[in-house]
C-alpha positions in Angstrom: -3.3 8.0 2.9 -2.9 5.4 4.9 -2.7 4.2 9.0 0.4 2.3 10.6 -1.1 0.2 13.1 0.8 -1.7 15.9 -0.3 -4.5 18.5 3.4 -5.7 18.6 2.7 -9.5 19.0 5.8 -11.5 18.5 5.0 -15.7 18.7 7.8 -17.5 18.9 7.2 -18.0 15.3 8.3 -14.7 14.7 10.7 -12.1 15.2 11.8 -11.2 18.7 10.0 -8.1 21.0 13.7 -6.3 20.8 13.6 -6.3 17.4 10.1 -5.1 16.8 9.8 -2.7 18.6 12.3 -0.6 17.3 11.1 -1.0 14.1 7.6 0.2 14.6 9.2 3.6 16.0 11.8 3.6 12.6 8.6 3.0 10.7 6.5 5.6 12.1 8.9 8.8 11.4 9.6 7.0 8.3 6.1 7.1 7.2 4.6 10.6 8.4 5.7 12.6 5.5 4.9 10.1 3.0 1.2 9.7 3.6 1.2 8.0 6.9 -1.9 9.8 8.9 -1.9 8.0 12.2 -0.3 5.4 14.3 -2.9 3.3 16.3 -1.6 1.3 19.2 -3.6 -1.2 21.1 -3.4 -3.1 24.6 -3.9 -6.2 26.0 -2.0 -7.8 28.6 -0.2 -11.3 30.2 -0.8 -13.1 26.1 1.5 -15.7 25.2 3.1 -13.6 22.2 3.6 -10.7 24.0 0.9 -8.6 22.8 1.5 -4.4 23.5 0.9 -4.1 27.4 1.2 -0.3 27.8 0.3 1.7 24.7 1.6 5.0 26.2 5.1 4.0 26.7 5.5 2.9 23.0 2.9 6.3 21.8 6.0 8.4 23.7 9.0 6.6 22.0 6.7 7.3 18.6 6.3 11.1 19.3 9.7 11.8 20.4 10.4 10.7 17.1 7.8 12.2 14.6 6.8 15.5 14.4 3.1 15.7 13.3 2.1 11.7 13.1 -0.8 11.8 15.0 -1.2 8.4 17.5 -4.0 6.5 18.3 -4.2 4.5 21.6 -7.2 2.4 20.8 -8.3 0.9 23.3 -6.9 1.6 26.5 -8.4 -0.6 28.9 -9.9 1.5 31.8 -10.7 -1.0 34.2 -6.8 -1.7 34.9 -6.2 1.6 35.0 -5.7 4.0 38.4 -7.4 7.0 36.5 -4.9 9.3 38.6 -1.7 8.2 37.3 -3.5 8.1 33.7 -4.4 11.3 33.8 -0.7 12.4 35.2 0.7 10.4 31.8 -1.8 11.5 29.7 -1.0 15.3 30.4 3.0 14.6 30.4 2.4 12.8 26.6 -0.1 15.3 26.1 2.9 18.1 26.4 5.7 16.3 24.6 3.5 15.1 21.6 2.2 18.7 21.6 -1.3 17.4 21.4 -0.6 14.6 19.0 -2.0 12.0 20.7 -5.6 11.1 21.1 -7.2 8.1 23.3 -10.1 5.4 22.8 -11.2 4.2 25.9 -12.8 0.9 26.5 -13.7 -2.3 28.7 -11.2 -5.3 27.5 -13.4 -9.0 27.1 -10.6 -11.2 28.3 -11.3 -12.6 31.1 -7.7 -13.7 31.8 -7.0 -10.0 31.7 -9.3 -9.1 34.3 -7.7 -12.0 36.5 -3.9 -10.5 35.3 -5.0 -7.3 37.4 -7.2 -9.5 40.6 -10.3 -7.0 39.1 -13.9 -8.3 39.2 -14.9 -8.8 35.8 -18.5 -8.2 36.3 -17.9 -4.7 37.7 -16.3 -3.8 34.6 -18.8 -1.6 33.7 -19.0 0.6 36.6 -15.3 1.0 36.9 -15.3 2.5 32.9 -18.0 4.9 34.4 -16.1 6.0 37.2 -12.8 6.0 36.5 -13.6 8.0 33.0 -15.9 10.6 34.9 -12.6 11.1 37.2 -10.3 11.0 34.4 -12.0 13.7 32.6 -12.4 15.9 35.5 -8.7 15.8 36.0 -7.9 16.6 32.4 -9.6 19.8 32.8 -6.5 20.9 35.1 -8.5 22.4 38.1 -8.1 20.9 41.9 -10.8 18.0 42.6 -12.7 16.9 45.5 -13.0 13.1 45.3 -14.3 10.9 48.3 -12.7 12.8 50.6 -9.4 14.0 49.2 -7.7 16.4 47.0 -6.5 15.8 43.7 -4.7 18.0 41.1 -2.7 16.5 37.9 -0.4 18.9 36.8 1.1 20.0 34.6 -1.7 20.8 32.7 -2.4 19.5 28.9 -1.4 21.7 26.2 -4.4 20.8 24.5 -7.1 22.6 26.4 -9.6 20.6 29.0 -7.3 17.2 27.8 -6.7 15.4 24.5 -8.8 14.2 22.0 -11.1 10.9 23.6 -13.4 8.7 22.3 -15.3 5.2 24.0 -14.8 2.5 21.9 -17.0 -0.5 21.9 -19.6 -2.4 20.0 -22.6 -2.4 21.9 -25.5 -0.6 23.1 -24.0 0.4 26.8 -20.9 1.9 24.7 -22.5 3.9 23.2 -24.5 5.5 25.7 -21.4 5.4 27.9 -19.8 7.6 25.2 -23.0 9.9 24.7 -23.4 10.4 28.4 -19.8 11.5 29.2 -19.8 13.5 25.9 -16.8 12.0 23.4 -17.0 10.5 20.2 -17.8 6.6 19.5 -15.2 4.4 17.9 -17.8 1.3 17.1 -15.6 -1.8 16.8 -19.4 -3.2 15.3 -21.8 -1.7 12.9 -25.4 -3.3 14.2 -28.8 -2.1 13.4 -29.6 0.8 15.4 -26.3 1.9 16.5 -25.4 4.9 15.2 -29.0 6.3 16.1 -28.7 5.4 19.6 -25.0 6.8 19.9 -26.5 10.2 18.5 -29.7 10.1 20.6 -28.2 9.8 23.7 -26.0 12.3 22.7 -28.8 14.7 22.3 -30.6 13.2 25.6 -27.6 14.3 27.7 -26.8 17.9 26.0 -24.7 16.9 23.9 -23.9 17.6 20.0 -23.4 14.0 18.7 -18.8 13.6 18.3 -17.1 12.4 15.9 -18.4 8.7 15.3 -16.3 5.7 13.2 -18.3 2.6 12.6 -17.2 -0.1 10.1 -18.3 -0.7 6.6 -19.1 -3.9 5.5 -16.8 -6.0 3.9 -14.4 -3.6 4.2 -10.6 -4.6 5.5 -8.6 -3.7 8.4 -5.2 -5.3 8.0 -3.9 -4.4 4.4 -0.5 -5.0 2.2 0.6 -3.8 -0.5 2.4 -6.4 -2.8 4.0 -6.2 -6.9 3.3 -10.2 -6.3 -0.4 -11.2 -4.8 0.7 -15.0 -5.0 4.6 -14.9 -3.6 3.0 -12.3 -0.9 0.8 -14.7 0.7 3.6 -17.2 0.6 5.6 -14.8 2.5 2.9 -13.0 4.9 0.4 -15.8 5.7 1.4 -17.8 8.0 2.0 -14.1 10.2 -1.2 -13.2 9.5 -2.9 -16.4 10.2 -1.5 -16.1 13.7 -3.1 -12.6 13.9 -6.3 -13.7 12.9 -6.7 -16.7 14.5 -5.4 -15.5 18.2 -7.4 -12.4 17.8 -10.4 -14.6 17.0 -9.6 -16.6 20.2 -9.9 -13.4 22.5 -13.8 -13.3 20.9 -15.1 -16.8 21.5 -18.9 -16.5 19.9 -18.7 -13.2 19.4 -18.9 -12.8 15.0 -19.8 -8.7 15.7 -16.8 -7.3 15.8 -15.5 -6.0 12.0 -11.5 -7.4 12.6 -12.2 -10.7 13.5 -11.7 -13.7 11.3 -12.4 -17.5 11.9 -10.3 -18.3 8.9 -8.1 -21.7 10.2 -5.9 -21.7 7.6 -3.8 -19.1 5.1 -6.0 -20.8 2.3 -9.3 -19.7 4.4 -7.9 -16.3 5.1 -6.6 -15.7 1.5 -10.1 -16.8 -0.4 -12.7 -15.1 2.4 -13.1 -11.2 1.7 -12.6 -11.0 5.3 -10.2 -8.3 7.4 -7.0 -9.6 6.2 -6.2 -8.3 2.7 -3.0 -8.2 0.2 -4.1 -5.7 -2.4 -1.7 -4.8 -5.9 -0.5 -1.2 -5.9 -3.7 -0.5 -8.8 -6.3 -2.0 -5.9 -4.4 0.1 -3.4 -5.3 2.9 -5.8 -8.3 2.0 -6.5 -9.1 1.8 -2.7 -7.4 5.2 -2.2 -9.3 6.8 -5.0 -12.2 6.0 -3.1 -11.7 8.3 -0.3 -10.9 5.2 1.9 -7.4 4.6 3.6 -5.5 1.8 3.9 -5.1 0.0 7.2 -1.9 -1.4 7.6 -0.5 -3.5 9.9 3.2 -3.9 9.3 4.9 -5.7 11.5 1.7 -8.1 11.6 1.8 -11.6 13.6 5.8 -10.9 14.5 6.3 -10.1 10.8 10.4 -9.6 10.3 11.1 -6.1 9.5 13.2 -7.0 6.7 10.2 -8.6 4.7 7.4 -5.6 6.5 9.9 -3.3 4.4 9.0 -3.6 1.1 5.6 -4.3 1.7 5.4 -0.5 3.5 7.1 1.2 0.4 4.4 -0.4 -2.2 1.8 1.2 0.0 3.8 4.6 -0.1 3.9 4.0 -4.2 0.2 3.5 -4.3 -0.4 6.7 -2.6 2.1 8.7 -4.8 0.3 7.0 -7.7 -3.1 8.2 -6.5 -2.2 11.7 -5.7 -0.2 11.6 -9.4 -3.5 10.1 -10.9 -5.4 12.5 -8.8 -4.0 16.0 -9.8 -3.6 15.1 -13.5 
């Protein structure tokens, strides 16, 4: 099995915004019946190569076109959110994706961002708090009395008190935010301790620890798929350079988080076992076999669909392998 995700970046390097993002949504319905588990979609705002600003649009586009795909939004960005009109789109996608859509909430780290939206960056922390304790409340359907006025969301989710939510984050106060409030932990760092706190706080509040995700070391997060190792990296490198090394610029001084890379050059990416990874179709099996996924990232660094392509139907072939290999 394997994830699709989809940032949509598109440097002038690459291929254009109009291009791409049609292609993610042809990719997605493509995919989901031939081992495609999830589409993960991530935000970030006012970045020179036109990084995904609103995950929700693109996760409607994707579920008017799949039928059981499930989609990721990881992470929305609460503090530029009004948790109202959130909630109002959440229970509208909520309906048409009949449930297929779950949500990873979290505080962004660009500070240009936080400037983008005229939002006090050092208050971050208590706008997460209360916009998610208002979210929530809303996704439960009922009238709510909130400093001094009424508010009801409706129509109501078809997935009963709201969709499936998790906090993501790497540190400490993430994880208690997600304990206190409930929801599972999507841990974009793996640091002594973690875990434990995450699922004592949990219990602390009166709460049965959620579903937790926290990274294994050494393990990838952007994978391919390629027949040839050497002429793929020709091909994909310079795309995926620009991936690493822009996401790596949003995390100056900060070597915690599991997808970040200070490669500067393809030859530094290529040799590190970092996050950026072209496996052969028997490593893609091998990886498979495991019971680990594979974490793809198609239309990577503005990527042209044309070359994604063939790189999307070797991961397919692995996973046919496997499951061949597997039943025999």
């Amino acid at each position: 099995m394997f994830t699709l995700r989809f940032d949509m970046r598109a440097p002038a390097s690459g291929t254009p915004s109009s291009e791409l993002y049609g292609a993610a949504i042809d990719m997605c319905a493509w995919a989901e019946t031939r081992g495609a588990v999830a589409a993960v979609l991530s935000e970030h705002h006012g970045t020179e190569d036109g990084h995904l600003p609103s995950p929700l649009l693109l996760a409607t586009a994707i579920a008017a076109r799949t039928e059981a795909l499930t989609i990721m939004l990881a992470a929305v960005v609460l503090p530029f959110w009004d948790p109202v009109r959130l909630a109002e789109d959440i229970s509208v996608l909520d309906i048409l994706s009949n449930g297929r859509v779950a949500y990873a909430f979290g505080l962004g780290h660009r500070a240009e961002e936080y400037e983008h939206f005229g939002i006090d960056m050092r208050a971050r922390g208590r706008l997460a708090d209360d916009k998610l304790e208002l979210l929530l409340r809303l996704l439960r359907g009922e009238p709510v009395q909130y400093q001094g006025r009424r508010i009801h969301v409706t129509p109501t989710c078809v997935t009963p008190g709201g969709p499936h939510m998790m906090v993501a984050g790497g540190s400490p106060a993430a994880a208690r935010r997600a304990a206190r409030h409930g929801l599972g932990f999507l841990a974009q760092a793996n640091p002594a301790g973690l875990k434990d706190l995450y699922e004592s706080q949990c219990r602390e509040h009166g709460h049965e620890p959620g579903p937790a995700q926290f990274p294994e070391p050494d393990a990838p997060t952007t994978v391919f798929i390629a027949d040839d190792v050497d002429k793929a990296w020709g091909e994909l490198g310079p795309y995926l350079l620009h991936d690493a090394v822009t996401a790596a610029g949003y995390r100056h001084g900060d070597e915690s988080v599991a997808s970040i890379s200070r490669a500067a050059s393809v030859t530094e990416l290529r040799e590190a076992p970092g996050p950026y990874r072209i496996f052969t179709i028997g490593e893609a099996v091998e990886q498979l076999r495991s019971g680990r996924s594979l974490p793809l990232l198609p239309l990577c660094g503005g990527l042209p669909p044309t070359l994604a392509w063939p790189y999307l139907e070797h991961a397919v072939a692995a996973v046919g392998r496997a499951n061949s290999e597997g039943n025999a």
